[in-house]
C-alpha positions in Angstrom: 0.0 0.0 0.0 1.3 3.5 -0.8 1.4 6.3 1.9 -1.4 9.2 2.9 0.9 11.1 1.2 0.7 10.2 -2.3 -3.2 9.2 -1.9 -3.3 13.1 -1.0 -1.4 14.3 -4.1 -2.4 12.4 -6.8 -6.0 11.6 -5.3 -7.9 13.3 -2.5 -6.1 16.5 -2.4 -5.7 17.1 -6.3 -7.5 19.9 -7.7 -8.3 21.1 -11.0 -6.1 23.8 -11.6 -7.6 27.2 -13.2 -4.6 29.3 -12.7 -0.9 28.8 -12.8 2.8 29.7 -11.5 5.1 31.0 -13.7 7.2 27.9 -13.0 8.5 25.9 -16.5 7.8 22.4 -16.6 10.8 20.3 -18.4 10.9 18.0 -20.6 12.2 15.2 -18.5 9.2 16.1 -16.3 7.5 15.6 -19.6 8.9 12.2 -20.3 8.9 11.3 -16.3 4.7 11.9 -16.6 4.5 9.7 -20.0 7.3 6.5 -18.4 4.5 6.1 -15.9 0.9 7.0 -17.7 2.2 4.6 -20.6 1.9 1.1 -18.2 -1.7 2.0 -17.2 -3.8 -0.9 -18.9 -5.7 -0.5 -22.4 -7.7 -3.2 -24.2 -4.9 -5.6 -25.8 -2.8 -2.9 -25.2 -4.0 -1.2 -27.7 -2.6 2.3 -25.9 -4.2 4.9 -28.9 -3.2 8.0 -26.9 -1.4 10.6 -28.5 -0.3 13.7 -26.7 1.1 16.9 -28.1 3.0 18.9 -25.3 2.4 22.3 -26.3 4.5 24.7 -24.3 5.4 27.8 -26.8 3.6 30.8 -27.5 3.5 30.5 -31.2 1.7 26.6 -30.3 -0.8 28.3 -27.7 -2.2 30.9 -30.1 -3.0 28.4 -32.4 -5.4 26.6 -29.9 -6.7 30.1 -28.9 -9.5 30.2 -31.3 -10.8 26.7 -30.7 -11.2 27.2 -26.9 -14.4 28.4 -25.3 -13.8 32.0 -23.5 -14.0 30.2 -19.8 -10.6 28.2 -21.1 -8.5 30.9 -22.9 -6.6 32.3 -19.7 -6.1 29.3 -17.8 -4.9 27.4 -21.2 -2.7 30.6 -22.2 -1.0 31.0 -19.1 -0.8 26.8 -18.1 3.5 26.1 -18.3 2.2 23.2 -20.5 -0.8 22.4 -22.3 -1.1 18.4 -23.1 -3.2 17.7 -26.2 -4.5 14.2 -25.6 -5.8 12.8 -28.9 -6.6 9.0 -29.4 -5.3 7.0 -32.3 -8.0 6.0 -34.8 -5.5 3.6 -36.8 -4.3 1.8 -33.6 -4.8 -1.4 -34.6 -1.8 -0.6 -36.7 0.6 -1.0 -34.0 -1.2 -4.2 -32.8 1.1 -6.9 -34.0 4.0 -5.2 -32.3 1.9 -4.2 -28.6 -0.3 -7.5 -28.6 2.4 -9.8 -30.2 0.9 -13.5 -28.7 -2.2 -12.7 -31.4 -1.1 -12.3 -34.7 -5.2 -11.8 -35.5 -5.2 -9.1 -33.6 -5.6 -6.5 -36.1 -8.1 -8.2 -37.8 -10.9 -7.6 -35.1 -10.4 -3.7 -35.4 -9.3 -3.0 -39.1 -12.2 -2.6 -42.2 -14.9 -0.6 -42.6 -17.0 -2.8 -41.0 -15.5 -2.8 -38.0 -15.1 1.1 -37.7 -17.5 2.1 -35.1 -16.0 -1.2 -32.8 -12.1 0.6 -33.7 -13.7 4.2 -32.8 -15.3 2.8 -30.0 -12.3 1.3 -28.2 -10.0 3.7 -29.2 -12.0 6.7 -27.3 -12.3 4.6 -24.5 -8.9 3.2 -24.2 -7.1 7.1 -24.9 -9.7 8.6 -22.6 -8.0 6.2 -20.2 -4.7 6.8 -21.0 -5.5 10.8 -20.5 -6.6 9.6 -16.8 -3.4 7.5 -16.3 -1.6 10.9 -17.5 -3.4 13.0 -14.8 -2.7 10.6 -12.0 1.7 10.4 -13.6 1.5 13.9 -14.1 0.5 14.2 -9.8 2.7 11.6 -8.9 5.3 13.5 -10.2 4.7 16.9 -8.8 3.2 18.6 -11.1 -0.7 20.0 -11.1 -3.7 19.6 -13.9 -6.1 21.1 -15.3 -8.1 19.2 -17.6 -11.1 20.4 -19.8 -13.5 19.7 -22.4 -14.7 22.5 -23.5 -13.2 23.5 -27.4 -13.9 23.2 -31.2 -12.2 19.7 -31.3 -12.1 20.1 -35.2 -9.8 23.2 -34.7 -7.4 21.5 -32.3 -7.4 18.6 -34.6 -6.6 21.5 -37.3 -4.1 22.9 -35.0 -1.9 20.0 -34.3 -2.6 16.6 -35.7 -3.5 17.7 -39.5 -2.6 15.4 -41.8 -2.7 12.3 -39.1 -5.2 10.1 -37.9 -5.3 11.4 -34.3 -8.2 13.1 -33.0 -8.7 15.6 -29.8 -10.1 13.9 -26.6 -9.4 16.6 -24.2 -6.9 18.9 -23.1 -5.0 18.9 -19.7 -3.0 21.9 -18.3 0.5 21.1 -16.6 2.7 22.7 -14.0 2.9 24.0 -10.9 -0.9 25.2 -9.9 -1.7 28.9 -8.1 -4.0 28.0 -5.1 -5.2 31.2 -4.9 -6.9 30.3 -8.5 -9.1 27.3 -7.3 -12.6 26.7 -6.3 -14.2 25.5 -3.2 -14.0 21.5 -3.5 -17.5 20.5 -4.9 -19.0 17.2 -3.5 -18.7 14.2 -4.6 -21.4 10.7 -4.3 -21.0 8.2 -1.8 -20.3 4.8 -2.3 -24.2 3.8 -1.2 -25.1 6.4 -4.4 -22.9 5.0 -6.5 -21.7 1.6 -6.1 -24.0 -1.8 -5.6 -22.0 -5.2 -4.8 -23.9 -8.3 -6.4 
């Protein structure tokens, strides 16, 4: 079992982060965040995250216009912004991820099978985007995830010409306490749970 400590930080005390410290965020802390997100589990390892760090000025202004108004300061000022898209060809890196079945691919790839290959990979990056929240705490650093965009324009913005598309996009660095809300509510297990 892992301390109070790191149950605090990466759970219980972790906040959504709505303004930041002008504190940079490296790239090793970069790499540090995606060493650990990368061994969360994905359906035969399928892993279709794809993340683009965006940490210039020139990258920022071209996410500007796709953000909704509540999300332009908090993205413009965030140390990093992480672009978590998922993977739409996936499958393509199947032999290599899921090597012990060859047929694999086969259960994702054709037109067919699209909406199954959409499907798991929204799920799996939307997982993958969770597993980089909880690395991105473990390693000291705060988030601040949103919805809340054109996705078409991010998808414009950075993975033209790709596959990729936007799930969501998290803020990284160091977060400015003064910034952050009340701590809303959450359910109870009795409201949310039911053991069978």
């Amino acid at each position: 079992m892992v301390d109070d400590v790191f149950l605090d930080r990466v759970f219980r005390k972790g906040r959504s982060q709505n303004g930041w410290l002008n504190e940079p965020v490296s790239d090793e802390q970069l790499k540090q965040v995606y060493e650990l997100m990368k061994w969360g589990p994905t359906s035969v390892n399928c892993s279709p995250a794809r993340i683009v760090f965006v940490r210039s000025e020139s990258g920022k202004a071209k996410l500007k216009d796709a953000l909704s108004p509540g999300n332009v300061d908090k993205c413009m000022t965030a140390p990093v912004l992480a672009v978590i898209g998922y993977e739409t060809r996936f499958y393509d890196d199947l032999p290599r991820l899921f090597p012990h079945n060859p047929a694999v691919k086969s259960w994702f790839e054709g037109a067919e099978k699209s909406d199954f290959a959409e499907t798991t990979a929204f799920r799996n990056g939307t997982l993958q985007g969770g597993y980089l929240i909880a690395a991105a705490r473990a390693v000291g650093l705060d988030c601040g995830p949103m919805s809340g965009f054109d996705n078409a324009k991010v998808d414009a913005a950075v993975f033209t010409g790709t596959s990729i598309k936007s799930n969501f996009i998290c803020g990284l660095g160091r977060g400015d306490s003064t910034r952050v809300f009340p701590r809303s509510p959450r359910l109870s297990f009795e409201e949310v749970c039911k053991v069978i």
